[in-house]
PDB file as gemmi writes it, atoms N, CA and C in Angstrom:
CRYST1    1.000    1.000    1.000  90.00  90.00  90.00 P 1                      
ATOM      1  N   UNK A   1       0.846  -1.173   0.000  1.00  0.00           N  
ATOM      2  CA  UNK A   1       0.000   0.000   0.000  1.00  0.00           C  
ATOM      3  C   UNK A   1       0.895   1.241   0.000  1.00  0.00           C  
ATOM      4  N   UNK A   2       0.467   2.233  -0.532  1.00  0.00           N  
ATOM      5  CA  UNK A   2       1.143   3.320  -0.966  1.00  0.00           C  
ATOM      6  C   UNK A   2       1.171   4.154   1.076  1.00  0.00           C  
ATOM      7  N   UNK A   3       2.594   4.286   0.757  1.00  0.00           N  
ATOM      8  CA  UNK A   3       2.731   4.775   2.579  1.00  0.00           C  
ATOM      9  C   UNK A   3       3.984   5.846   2.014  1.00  0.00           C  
ATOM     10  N   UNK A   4       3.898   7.016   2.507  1.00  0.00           N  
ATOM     11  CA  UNK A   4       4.736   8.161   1.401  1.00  0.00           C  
ATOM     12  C   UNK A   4       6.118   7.928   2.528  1.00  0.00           C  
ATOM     13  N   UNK A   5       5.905   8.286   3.605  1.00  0.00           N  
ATOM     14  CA  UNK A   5       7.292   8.156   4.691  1.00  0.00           C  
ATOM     15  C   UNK A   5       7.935   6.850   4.445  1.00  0.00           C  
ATOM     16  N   UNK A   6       7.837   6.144   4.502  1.00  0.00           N  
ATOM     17  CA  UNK A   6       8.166   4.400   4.146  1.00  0.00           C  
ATOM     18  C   UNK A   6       8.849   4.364   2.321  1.00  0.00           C  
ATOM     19  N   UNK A   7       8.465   5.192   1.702  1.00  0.00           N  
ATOM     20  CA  UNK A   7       8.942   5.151   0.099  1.00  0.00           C  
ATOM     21  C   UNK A   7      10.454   5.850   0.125  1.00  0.00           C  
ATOM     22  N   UNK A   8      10.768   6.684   1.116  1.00  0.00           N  
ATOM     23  CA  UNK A   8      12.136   7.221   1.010  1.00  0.00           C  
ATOM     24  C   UNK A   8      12.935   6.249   1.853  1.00  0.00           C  
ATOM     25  N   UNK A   9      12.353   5.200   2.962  1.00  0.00           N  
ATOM     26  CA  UNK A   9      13.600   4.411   3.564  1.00  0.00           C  
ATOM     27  C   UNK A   9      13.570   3.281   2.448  1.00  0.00           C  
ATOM     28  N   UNK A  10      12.590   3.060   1.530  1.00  0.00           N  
ATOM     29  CA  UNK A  10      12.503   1.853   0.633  1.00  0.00           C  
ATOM     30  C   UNK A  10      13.965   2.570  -0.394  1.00  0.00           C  
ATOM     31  N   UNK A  11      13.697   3.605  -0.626  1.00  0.00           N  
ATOM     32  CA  UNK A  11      14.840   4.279  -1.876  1.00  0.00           C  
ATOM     33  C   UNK A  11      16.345   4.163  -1.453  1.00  0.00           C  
ATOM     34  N   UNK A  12      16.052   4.208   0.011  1.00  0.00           N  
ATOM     35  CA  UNK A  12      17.375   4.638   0.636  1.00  0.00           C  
ATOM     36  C   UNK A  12      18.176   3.373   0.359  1.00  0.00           C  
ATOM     37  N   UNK A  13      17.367   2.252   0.970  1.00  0.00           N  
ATOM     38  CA  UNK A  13      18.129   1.188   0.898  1.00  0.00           C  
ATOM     39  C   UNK A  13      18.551   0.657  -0.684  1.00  0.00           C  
ATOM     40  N   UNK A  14      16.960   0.914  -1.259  1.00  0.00           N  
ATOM     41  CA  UNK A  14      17.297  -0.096  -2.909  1.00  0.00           C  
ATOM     42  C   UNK A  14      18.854   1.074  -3.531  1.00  0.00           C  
ATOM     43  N   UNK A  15      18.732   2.407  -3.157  1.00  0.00           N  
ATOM     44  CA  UNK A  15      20.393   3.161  -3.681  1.00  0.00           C  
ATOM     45  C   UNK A  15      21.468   2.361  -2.791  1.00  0.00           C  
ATOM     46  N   UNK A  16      21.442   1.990  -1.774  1.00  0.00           N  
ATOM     47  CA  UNK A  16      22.544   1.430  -1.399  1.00  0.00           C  
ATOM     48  C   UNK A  16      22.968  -0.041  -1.405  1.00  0.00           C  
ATOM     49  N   UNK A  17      21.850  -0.713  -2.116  1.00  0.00           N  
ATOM     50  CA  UNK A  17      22.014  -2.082  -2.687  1.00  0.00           C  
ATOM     51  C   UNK A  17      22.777  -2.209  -3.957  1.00  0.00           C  
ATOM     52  N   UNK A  18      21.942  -0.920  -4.433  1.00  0.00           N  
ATOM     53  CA  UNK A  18      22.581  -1.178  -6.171  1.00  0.00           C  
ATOM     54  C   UNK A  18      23.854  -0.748  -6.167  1.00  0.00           C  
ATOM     55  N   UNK A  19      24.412   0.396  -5.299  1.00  0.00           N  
ATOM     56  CA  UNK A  19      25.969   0.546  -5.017  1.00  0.00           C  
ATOM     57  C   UNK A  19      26.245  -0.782  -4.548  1.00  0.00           C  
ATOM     58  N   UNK A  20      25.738  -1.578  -3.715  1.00  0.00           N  
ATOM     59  CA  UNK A  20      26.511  -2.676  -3.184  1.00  0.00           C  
ATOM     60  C   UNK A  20      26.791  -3.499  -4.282  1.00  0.00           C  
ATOM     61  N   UNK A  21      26.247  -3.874  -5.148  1.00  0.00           N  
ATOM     62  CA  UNK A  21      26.230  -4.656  -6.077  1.00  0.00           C  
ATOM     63  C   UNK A  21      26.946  -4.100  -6.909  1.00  0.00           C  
ATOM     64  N   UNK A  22      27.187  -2.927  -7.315  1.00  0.00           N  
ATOM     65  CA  UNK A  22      28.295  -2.152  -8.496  1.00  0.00           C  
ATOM     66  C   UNK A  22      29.284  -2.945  -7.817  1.00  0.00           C  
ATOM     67  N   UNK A  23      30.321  -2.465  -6.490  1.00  0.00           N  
ATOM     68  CA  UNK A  23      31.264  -2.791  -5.964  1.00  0.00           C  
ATOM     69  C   UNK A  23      31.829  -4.367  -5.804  1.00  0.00           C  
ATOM     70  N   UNK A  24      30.944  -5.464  -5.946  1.00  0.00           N  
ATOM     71  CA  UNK A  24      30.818  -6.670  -6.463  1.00  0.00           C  
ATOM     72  C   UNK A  24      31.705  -7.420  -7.243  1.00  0.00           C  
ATOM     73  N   UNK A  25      31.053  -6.183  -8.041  1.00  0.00           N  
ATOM     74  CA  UNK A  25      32.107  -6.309  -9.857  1.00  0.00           C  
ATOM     75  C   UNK A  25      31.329  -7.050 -10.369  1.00  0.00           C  
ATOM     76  N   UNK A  26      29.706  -6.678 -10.495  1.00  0.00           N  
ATOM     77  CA  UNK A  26      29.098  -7.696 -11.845  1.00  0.00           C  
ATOM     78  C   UNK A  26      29.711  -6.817 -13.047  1.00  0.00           C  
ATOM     79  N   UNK A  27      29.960  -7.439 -13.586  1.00  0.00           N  
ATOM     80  CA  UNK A  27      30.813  -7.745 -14.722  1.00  0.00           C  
ATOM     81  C   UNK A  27      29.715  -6.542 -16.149  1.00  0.00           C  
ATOM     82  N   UNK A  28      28.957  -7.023 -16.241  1.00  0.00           N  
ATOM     83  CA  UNK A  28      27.657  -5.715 -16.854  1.00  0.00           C  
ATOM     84  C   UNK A  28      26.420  -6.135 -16.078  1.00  0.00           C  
ATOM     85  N   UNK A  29      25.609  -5.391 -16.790  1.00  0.00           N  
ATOM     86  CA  UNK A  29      24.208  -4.866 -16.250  1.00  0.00           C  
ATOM     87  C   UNK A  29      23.539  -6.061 -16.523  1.00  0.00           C  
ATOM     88  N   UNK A  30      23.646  -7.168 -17.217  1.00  0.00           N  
ATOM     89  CA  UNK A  30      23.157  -7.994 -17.229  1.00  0.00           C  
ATOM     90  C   UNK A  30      23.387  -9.902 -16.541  1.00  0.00           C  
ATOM     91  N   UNK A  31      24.634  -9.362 -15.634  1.00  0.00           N  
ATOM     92  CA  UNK A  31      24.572 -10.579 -14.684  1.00  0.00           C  
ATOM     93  C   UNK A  31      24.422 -10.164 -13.219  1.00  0.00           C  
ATOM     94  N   UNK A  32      23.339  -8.820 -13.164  1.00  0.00           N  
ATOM     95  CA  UNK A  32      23.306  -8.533 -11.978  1.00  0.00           C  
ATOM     96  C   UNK A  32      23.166  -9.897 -10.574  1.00  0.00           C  
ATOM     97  N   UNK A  33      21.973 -10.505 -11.206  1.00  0.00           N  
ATOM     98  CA  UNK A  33      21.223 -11.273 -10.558  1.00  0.00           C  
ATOM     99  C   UNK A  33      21.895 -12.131 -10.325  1.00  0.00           C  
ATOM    100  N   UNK A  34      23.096 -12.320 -10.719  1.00  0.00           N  
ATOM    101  CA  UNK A  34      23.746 -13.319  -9.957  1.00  0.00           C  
ATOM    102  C   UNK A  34      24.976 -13.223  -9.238  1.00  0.00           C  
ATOM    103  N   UNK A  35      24.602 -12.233  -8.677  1.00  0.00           N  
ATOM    104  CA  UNK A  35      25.245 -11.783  -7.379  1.00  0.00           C  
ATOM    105  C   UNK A  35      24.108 -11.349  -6.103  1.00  0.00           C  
ATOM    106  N   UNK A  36      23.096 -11.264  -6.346  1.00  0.00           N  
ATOM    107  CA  UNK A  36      22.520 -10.885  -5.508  1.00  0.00           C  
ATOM    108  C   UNK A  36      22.239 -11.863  -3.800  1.00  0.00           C  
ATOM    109  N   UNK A  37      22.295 -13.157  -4.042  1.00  0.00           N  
ATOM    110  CA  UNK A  37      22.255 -13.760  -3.095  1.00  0.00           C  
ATOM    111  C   UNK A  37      24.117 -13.205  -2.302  1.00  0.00           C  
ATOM    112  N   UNK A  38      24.858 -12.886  -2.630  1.00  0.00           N  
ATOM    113  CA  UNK A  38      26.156 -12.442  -2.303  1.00  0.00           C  
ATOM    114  C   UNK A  38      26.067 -11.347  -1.252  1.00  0.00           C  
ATOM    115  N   UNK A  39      25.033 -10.440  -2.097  1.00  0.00           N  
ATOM    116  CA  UNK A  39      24.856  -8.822  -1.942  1.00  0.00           C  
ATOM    117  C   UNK A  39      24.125  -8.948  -0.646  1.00  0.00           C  
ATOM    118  N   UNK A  40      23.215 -10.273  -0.399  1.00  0.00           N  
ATOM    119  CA  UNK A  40      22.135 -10.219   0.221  1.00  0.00           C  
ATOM    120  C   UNK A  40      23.016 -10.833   1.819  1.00  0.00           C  
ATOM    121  N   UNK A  41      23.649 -11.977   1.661  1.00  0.00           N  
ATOM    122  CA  UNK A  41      24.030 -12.429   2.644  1.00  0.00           C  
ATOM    123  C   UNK A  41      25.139 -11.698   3.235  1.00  0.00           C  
ATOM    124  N   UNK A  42      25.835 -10.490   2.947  1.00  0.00           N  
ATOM    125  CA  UNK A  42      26.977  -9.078   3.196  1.00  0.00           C  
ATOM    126  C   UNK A  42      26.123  -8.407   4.406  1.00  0.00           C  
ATOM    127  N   UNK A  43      24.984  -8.118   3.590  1.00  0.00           N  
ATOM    128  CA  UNK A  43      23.974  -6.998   4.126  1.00  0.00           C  
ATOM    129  C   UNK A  43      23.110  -7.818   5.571  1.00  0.00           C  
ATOM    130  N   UNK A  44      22.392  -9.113   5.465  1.00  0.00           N  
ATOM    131  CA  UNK A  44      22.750  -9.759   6.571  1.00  0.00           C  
ATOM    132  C   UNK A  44      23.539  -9.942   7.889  1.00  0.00           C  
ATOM    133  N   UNK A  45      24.708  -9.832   7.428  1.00  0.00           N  
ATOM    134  CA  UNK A  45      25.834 -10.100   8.105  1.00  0.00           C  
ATOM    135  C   UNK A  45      26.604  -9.068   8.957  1.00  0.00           C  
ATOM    136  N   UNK A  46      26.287  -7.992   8.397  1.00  0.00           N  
ATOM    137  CA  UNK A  46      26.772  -6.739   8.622  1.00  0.00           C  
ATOM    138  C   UNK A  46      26.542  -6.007   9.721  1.00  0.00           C  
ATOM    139  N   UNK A  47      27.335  -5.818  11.025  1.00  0.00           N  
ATOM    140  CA  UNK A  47      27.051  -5.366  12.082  1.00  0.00           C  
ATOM    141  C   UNK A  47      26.251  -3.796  11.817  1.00  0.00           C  
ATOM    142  N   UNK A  48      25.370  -3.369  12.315  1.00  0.00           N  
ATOM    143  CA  UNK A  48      24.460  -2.647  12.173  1.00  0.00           C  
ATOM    144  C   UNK A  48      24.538  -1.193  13.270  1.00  0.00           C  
ATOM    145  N   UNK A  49      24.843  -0.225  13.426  1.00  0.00           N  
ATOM    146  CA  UNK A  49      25.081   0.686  14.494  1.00  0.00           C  
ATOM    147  C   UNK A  49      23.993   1.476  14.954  1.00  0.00           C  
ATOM    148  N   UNK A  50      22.743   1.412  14.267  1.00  0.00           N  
ATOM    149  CA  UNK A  50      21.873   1.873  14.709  1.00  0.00           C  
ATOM    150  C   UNK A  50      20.967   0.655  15.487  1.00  0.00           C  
ATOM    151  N   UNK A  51      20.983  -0.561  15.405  1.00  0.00           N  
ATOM    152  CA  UNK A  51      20.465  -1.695  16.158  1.00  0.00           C  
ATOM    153  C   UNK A  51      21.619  -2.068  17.359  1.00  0.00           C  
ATOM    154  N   UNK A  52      23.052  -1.860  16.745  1.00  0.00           N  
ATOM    155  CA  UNK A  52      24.185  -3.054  17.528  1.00  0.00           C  
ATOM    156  C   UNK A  52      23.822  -4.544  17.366  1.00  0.00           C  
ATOM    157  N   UNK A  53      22.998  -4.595  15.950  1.00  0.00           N  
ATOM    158  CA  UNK A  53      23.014  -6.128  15.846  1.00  0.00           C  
ATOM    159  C   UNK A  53      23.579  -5.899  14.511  1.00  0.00           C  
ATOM    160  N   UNK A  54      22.994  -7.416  14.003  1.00  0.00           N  
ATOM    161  CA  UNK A  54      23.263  -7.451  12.711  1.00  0.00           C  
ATOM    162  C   UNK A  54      21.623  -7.894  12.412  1.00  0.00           C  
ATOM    163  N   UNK A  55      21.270  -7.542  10.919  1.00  0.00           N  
ATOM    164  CA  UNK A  55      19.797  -8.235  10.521  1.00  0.00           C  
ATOM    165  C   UNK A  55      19.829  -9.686  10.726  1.00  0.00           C  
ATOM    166  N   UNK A  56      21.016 -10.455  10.472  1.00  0.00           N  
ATOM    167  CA  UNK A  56      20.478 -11.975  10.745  1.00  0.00           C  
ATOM    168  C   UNK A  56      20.318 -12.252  12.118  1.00  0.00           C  
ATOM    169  N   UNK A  57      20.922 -11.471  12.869  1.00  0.00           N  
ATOM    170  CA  UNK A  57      21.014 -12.237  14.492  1.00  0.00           C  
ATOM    171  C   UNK A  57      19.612 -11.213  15.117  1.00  0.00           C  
ATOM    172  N   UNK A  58      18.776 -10.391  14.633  1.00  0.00           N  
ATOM    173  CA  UNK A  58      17.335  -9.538  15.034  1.00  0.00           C  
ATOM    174  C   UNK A  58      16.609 -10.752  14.751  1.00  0.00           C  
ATOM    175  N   UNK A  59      16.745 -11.669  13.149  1.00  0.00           N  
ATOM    176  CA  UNK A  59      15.546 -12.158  12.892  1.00  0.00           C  
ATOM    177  C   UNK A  59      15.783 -13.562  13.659  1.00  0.00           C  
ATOM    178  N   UNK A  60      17.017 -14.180  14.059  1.00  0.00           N  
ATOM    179  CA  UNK A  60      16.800 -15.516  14.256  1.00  0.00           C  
ATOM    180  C   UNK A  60      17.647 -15.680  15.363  1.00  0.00           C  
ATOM    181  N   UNK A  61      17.733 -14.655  16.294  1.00  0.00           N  
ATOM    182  CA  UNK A  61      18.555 -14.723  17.450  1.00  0.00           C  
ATOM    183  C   UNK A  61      19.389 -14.934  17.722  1.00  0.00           C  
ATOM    184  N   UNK A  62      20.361 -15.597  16.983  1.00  0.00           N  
ATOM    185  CA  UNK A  62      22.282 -15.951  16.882  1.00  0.00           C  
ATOM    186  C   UNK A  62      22.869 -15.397  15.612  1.00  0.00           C  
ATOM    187  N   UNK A  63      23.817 -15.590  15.726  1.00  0.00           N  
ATOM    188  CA  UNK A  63      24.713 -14.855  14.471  1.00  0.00           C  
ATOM    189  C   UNK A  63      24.982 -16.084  13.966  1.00  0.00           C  
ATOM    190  N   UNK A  64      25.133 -15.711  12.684  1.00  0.00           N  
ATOM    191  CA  UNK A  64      25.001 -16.404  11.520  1.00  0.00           C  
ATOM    192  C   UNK A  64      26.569 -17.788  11.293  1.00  0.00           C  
ATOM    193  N   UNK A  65      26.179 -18.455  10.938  1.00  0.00           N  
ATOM    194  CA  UNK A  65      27.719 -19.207  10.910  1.00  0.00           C  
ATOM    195  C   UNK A  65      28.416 -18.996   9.510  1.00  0.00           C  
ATOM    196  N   UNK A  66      29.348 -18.615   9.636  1.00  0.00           N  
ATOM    197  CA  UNK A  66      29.748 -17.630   8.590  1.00  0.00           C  
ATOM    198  C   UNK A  66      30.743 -18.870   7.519  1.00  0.00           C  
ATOM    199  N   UNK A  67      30.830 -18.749   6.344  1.00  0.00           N  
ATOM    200  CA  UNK A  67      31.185 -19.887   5.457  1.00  0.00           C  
ATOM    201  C   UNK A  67      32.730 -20.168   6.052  1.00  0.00           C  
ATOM    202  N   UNK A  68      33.363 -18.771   6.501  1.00  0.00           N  
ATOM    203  CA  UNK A  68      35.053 -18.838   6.780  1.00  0.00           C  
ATOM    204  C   UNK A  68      34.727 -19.865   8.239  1.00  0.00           C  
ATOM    205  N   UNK A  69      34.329 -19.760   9.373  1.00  0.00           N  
ATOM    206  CA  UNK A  69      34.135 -20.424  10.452  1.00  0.00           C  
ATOM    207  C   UNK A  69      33.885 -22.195   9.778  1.00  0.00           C  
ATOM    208  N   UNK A  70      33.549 -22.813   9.099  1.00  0.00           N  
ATOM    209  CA  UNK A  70      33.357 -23.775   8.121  1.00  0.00           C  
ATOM    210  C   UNK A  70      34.824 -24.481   7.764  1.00  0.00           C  
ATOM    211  N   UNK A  71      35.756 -23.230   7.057  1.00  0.00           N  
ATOM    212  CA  UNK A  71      37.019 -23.800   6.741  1.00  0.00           C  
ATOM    213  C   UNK A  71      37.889 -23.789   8.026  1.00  0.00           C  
ATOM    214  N   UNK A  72      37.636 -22.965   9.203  1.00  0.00           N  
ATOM    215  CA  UNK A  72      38.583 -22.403   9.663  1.00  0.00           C  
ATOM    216  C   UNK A  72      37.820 -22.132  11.079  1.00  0.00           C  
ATOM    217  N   UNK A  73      37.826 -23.741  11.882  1.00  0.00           N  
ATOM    218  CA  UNK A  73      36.543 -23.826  12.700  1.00  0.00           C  
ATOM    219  C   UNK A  73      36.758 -22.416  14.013  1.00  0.00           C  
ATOM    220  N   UNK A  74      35.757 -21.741  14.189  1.00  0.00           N  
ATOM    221  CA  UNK A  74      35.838 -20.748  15.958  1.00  0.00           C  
ATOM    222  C   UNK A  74      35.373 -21.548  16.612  1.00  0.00           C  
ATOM    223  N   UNK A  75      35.880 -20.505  17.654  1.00  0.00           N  
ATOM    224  CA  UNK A  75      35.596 -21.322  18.741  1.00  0.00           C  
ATOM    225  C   UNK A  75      33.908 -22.242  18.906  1.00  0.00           C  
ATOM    226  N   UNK A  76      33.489 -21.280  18.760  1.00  0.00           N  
ATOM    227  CA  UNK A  76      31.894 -21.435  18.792  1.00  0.00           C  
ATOM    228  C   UNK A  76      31.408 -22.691  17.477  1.00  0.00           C  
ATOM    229  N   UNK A  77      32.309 -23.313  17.447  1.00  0.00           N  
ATOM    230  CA  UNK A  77      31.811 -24.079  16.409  1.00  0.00           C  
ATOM    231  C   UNK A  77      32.537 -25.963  16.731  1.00  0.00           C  
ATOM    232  N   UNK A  78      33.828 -25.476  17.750  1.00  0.00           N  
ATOM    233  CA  UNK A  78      34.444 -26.117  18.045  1.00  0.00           C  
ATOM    234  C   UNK A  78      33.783 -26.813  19.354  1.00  0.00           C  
ATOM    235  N   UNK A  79      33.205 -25.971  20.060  1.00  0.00           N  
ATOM    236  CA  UNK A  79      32.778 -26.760  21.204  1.00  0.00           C  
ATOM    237  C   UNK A  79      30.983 -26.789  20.782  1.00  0.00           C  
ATOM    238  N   UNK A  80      30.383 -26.601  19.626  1.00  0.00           N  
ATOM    239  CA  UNK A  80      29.409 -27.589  19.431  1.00  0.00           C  
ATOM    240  C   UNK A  80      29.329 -28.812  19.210  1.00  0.00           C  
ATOM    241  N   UNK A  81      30.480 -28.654  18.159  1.00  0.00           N  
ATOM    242  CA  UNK A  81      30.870 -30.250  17.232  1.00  0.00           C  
ATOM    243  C   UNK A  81      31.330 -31.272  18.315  1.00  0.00           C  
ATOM    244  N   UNK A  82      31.525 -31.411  19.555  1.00  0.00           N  
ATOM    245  CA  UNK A  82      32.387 -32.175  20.509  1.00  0.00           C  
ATOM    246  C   UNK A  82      31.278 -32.312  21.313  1.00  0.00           C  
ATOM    247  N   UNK A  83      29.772 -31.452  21.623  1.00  0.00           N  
ATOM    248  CA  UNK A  83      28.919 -32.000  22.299  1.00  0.00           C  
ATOM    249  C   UNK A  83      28.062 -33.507  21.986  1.00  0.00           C  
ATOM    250  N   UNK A  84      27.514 -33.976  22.497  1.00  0.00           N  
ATOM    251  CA  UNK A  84      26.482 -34.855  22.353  1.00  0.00           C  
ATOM    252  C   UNK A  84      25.201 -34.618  21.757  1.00  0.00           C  
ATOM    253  N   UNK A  85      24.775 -35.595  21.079  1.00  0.00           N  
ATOM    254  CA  UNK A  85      23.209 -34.814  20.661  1.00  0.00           C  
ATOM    255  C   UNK A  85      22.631 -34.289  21.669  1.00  0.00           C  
ATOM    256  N   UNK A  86      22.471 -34.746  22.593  1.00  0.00           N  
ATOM    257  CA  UNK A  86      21.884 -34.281  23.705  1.00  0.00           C  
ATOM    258  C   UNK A  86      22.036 -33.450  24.558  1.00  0.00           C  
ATOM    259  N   UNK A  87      23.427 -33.234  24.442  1.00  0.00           N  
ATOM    260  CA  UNK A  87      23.815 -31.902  24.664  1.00  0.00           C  
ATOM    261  C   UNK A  87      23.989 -30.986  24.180  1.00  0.00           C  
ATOM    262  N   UNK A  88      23.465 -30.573  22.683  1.00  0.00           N  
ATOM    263  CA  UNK A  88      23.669 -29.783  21.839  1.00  0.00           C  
ATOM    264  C   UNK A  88      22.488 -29.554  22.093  1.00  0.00           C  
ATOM    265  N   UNK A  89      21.467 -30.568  21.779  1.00  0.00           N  
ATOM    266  CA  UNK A  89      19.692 -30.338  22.318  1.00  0.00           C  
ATOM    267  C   UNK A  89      19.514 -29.294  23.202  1.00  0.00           C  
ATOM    268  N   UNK A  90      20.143 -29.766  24.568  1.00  0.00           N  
ATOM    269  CA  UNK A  90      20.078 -28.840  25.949  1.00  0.00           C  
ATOM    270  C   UNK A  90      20.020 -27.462  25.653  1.00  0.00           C  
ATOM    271  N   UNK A  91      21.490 -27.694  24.949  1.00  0.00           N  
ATOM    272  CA  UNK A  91      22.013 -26.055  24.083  1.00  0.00           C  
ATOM    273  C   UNK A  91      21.545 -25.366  23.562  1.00  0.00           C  
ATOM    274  N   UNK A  92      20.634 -25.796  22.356  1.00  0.00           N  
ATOM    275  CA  UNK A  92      19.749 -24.896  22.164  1.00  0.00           C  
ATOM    276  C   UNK A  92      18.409 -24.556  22.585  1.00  0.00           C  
ATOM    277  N   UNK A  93      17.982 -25.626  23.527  1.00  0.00           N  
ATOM    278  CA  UNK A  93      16.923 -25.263  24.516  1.00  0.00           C  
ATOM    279  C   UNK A  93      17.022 -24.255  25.192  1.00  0.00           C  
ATOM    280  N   UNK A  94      18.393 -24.070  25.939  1.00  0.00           N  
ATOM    281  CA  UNK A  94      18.591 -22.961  26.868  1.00  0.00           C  
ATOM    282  C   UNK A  94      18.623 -21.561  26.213  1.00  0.00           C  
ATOM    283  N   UNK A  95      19.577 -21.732  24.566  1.00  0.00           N  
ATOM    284  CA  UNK A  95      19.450 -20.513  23.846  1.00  0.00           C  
ATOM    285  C   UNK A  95      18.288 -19.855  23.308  1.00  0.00           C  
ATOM    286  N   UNK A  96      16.966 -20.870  23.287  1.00  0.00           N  
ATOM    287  CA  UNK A  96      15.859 -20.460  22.648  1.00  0.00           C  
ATOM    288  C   UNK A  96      15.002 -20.211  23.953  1.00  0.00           C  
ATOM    289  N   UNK A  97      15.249 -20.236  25.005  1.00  0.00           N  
ATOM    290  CA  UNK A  97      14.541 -20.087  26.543  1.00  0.00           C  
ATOM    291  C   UNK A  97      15.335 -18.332  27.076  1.00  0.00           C  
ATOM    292  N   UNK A  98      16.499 -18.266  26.568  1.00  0.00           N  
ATOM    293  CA  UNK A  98      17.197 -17.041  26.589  1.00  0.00           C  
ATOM    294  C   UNK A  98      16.203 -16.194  25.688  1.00  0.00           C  
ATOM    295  N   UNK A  99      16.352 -16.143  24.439  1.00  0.00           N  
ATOM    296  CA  UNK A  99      15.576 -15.179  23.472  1.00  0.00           C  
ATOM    297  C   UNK A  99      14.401 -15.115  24.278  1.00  0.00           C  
ATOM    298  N   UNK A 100      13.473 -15.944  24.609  1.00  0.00           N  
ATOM    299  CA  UNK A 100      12.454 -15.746  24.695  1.00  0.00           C  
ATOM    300  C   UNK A 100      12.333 -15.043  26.317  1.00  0.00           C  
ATOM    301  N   UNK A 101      13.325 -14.844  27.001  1.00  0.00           N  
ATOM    302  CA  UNK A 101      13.457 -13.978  28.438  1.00  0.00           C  
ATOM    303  C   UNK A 101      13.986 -12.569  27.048  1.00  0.00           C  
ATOM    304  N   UNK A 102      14.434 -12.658  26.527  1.00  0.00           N  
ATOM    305  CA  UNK A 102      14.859 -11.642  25.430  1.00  0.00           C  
ATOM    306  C   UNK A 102      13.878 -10.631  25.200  1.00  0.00           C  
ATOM    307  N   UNK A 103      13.014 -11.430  24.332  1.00  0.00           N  
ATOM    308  CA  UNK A 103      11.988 -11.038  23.782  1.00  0.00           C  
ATOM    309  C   UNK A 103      10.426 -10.414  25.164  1.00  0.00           C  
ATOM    310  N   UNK A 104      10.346 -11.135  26.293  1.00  0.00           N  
ATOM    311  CA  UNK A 104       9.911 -10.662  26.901  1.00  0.00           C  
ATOM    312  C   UNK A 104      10.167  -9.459  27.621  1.00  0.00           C  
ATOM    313  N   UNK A 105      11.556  -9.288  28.175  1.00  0.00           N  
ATOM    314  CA  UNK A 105      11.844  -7.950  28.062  1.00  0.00           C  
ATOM    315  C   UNK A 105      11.699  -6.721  27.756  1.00  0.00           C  
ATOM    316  N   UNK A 106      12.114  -6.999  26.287  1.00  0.00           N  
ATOM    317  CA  UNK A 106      11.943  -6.196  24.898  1.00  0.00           C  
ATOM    318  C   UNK A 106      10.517  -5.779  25.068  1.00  0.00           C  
ATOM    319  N   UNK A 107       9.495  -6.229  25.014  1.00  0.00           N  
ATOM    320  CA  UNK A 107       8.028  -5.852  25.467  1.00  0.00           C  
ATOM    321  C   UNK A 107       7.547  -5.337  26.572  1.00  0.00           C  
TER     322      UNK A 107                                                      
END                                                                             
């Protein structure tokens, strides 16, 4: 629905996507689109200073496991892989019992 205040943060961002994507280096105007999942998971990822988050860790409560952590295990990746199912279970029971003291808060 047409919302006039909401059309300049929509502009703001789609100008600073399409710079994101120049800087990329698609190659021309016509392999934009395949960079965009690139463009998309940057912007995700990207610590945020007006939140102090990042967009992936607002929408799904942890930060994201990042492809380099994969080759080049952190810590946080090191002492999952060594738990038990069942203790990984626990783990994220307690982390999803956290958000949700989070989220009550927040309200």
């Amino acid at each position: 629905m047409y919302n006039a205040p909401a059309n300049g943060l929509v502009e703001a961002f789609n100008k600073m996507f399409g710079n994101h994507l120049k800087k990329l280096g698609a190659k021309n105007k016509k392999d934009w689109h395949e960079k965009i999942g690139e463009a998309l998971w940057e912007y995700r990822t990207t610590f945020r200073l007006a939140t102090q988050e990042t967009p992936y860790s607002l929408v799904y409560g942890i930060e994201a496991v990042l492809p380099l952590e994969q080759q080049i295990p952190s810590l946080r990746i090191t002492f999952q892989e060594g738990l038990t199912f069942e203790e990984n279970s626990q783990l994220r029971l307690a982390e999803l019992e956290a958000l949700d003291e989070t989220i009550l808060e927040e309200q």
